[in-house]
N, C-alpha and C positions, 0 to 999 in steps of 0.2 A: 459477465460482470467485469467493470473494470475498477481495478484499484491503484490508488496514488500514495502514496509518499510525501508528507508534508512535513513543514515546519510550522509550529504555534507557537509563537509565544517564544520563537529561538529554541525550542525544545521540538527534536522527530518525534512525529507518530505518523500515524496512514488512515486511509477509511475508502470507501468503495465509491467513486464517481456514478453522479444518477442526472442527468441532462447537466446543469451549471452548478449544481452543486456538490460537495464532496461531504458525505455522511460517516463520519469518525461513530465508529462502535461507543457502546457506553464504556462508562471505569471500568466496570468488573473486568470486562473484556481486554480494554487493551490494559489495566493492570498483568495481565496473564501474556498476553502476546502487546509489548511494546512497539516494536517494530513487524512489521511486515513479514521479516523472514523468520521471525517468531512462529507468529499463525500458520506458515508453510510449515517447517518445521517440527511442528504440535498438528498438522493434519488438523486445521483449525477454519481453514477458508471455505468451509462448507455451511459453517454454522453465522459466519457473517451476516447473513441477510435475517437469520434467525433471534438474531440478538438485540436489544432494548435498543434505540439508535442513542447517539449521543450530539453531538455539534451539528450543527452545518455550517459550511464555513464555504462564501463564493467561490466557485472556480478563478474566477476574477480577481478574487485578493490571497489566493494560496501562492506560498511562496515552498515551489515543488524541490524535492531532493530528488535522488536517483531512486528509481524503483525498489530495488536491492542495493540498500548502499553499503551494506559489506558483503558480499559475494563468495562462497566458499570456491566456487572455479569459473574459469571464465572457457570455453569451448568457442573453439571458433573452426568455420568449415569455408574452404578455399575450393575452388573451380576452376578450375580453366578450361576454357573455351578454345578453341582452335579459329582462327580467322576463314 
């Protein structure tokens, strides 16, 4: 499943990408989980595909944020290689 991060309307929400379109959950839903890392957070992204859809909105005309656009840590892993 993949999921996006949009802006509607100048207001974030998200919904789960399905070929060019992006399927924003119904009200009830994203009333509960606003954001993205809402529904992570609430162990909620299992029930996405399970819930009433709400919008579609073209991949075409979403105007995308960051996936997690507040981030509780940022991890990052470094390598080096030897030549």
């Amino acid at each position: 499943m993949k999921l996006a991060s949009i802006r509607l309307t100048g207001l974030p929400t998200w919904g789960r990408v399905e070929g060019e379109e992006i399927i924003l959950p119904d009200k009830a839903f994203l009333y509960a989980n606003p954001l993205l890392i809402d529904a992570i957070a609430r162990d909620a992204l299992n029930l996405v595909t399970e819930v009433r859809e709400g919008l579609r909105i073209p991949v075409a005309d979403a105007v995308f944020d960051p996936v997690i656009p507040r981030p509780g840590r940022i991890i990052c892993v470094g390598i080096n290689f030897m030549a």
